[in-house]
matplotlib code that plots the C-alpha trace (Angstrom):
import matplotlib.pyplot as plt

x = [0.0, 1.3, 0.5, 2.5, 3.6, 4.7, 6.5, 8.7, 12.5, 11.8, 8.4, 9.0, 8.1, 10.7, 10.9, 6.7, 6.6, 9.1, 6.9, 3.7, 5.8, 6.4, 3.4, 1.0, 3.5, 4.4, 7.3, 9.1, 10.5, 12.8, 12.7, 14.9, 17.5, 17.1, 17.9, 20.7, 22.5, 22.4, 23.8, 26.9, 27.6, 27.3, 30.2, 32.0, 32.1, 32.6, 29.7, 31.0, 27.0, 28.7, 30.8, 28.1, 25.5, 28.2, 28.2, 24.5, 24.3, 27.1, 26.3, 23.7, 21.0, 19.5, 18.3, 16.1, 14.3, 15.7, 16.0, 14.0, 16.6, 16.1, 20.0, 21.2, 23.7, 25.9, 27.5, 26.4, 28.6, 26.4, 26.0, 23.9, 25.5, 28.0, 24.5, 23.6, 26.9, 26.7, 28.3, 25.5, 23.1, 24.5, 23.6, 21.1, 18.4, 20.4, 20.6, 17.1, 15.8, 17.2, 14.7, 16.8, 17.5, 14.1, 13.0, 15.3, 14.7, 10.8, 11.5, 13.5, 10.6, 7.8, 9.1, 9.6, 6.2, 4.6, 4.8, 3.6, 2.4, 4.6, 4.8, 7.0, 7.6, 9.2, 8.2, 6.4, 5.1, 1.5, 1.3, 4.3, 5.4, 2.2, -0.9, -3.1, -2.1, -4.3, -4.0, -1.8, -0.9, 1.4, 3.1, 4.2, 5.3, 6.5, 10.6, 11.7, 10.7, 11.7, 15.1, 15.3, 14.5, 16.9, 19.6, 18.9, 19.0, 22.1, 24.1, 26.1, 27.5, 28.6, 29.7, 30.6, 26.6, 25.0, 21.8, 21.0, 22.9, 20.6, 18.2, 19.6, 19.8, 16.1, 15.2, 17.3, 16.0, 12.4, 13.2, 14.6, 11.8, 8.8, 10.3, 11.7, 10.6, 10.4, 7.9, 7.8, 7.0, 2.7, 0.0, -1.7, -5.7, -6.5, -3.8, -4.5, -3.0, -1.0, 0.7, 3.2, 4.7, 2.8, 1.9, 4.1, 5.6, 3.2, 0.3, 1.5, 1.9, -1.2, -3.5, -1.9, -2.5, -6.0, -6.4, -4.9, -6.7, -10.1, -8.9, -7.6, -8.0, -3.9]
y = [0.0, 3.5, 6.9, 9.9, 13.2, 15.2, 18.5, 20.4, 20.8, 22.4, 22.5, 20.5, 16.8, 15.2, 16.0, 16.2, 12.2, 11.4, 12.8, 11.6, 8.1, 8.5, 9.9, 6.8, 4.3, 3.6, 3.2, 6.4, 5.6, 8.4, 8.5, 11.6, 9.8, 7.0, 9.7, 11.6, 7.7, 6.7, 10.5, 9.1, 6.2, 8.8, 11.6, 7.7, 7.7, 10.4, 11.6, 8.7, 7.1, 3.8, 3.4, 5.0, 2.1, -0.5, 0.2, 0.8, -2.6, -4.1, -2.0, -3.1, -0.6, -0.9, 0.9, 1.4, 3.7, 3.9, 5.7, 8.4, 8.6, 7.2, 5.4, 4.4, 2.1, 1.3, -2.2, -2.9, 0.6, 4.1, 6.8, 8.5, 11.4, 11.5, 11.6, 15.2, 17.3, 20.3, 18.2, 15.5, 17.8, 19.1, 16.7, 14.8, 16.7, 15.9, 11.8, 11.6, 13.0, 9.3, 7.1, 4.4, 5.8, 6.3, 2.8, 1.5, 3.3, 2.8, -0.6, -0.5, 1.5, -0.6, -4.2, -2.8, -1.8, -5.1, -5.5, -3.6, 0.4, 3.4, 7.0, 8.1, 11.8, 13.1, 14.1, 11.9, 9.1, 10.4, 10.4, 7.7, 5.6, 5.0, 5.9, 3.9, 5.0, 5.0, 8.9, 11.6, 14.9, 17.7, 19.8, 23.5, 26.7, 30.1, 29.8, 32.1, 29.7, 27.0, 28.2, 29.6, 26.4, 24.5, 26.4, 26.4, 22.8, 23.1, 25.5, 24.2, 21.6, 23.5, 27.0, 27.8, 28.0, 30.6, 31.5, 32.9, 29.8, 27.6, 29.9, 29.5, 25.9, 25.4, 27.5, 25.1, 22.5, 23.5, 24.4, 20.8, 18.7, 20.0, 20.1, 16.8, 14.5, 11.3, 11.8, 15.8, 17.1, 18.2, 17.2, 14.7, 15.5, 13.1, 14.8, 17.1, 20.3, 21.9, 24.8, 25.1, 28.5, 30.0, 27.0, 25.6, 22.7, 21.1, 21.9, 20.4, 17.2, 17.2, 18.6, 15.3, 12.9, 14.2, 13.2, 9.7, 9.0, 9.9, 7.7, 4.6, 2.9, 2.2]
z = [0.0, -0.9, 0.1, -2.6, -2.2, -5.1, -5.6, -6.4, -5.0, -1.3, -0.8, 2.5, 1.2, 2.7, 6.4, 6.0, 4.5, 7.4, 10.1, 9.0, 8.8, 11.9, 13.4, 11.6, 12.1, 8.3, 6.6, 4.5, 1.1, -0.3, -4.2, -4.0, -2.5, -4.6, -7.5, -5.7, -5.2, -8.8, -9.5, -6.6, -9.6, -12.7, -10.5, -10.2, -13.7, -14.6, -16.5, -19.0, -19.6, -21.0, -17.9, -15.7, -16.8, -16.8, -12.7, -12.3, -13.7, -11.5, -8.2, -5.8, -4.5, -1.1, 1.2, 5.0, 7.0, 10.5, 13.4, 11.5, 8.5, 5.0, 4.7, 1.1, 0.9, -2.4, -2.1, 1.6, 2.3, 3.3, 1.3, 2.8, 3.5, -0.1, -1.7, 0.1, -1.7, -3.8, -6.6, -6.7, -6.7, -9.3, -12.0, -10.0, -12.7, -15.2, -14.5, -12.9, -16.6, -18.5, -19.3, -18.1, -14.7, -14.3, -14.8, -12.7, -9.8, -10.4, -10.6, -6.9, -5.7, -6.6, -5.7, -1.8, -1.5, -2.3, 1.7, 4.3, 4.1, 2.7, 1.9, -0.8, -1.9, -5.4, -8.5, -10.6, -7.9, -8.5, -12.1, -13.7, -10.8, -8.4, -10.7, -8.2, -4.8, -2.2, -1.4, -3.2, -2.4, -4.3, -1.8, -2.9, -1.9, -2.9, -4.6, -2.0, 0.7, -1.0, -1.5, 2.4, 3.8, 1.4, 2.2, 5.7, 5.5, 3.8, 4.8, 8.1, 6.2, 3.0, 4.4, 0.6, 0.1, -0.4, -0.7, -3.9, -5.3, -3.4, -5.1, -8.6, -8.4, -7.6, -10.5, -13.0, -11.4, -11.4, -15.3, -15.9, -13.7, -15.7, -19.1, -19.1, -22.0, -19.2, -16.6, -15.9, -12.9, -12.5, -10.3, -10.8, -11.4, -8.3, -6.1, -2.9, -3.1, -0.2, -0.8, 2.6, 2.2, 5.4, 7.5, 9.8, 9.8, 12.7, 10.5, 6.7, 9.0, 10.4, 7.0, 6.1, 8.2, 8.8, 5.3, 5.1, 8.4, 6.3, 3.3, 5.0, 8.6, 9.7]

ax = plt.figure().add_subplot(projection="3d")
ax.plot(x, y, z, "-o")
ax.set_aspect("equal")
plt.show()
């Protein structure tokens, strides 16, 4: 069983999908990070897309949702914080648009949630990926707010950052997510909208999990 959230790059799906996890007792699934790991094997590779496949092919992919944190692992060794660098998310658009990349991490994504109950937030889960979820939501919120709580997010572990590169970066990537020939980003026409920029965090948690509650008994 899976409950979606789709949006664009920090409109707060992440840390929301994790809470509500937590708060109904489900488990998270992180399609972003999924994205950002395959993105660790293309900066392996150099941006070669020969060699880059070769390893996708070779590498193993798995990953768990523990002690509130979604952790990647690439070979039974963590990634999960190599995945969160500048540099990765500096091409992550760029590999997350390739047919290929997307069907494999579809693929990943919907043989774990053939057991048990999930929420997964990214781009395209309501409309490509998980057409017939149970509930679906499409989180948004102004770019400014976006980009403030990214760099926020950001910004003690990359004292390079700045904000209006932050800024910059969520623009391009906006740009390339909803003009990309595989899966763009949009709302799907069943989804519930939740624009975030002037609620707090406590309330896009609960406006959600009101809503599963009246969708599904958990």
């Amino acid at each position: 069983m899976i409950i979606v959230i789709d949006g664009p790059a920090g409109s707060g799906k992440s840390t929301t999908a994790r809470a509500v996890a937590d708060e109904l007792n489900i488990e998270y699934l992180d399609s972003g990070a999924l994205y950002r790991t395959v993105t660790l094997i293309y900066t392996e590779a150099q941006r070669d897309q020969d060699k880059f496949f070769e390893l996708l092919d070779e590498k193993e992919i798995t990953f768990r949702y523990e002690d509130q944190e979604f952790q990647v692992f690439i070979d039974g060794q963590s990634v999960t914080d190599d995945i969160r660098t500048p540099q990765v998310a500096d091409y992550v658009s760029e590999v997350a648009a390739m047919p290929r990349v997307r069907a494999y991490v579809n693929n990943l994504m919907r043989r774990v949630i053939l057991d048990g109950i999930y929420i997964a937030e990214g781009r395209d889960l309501g409309t490509a990926v998980f057409p017939d979820a149970e509930v679906k939501f499409y989180m948004s919120a102004s770019l400014e707010e976006r980009a403030r709580r990214r760099y926020d997010e950001r910004k003690d572990n990359n004292p390079d950052l700045t904000f209006q590169k932050v800024k910059e970066n969520i623009i391009q990537r906006d740009q390339k997510d909803s003009k990309r020939a595989a899966d763009p980003l949009k709302k799907a026409d069943d989804a519930i909208e939740i624009d975030t920029t002037n609620l707090t965090f406590e309330q896009q948690v609960n406006q959600i999990c009101l809503k599963v509650k009246q969708h599904m008994t958990i």
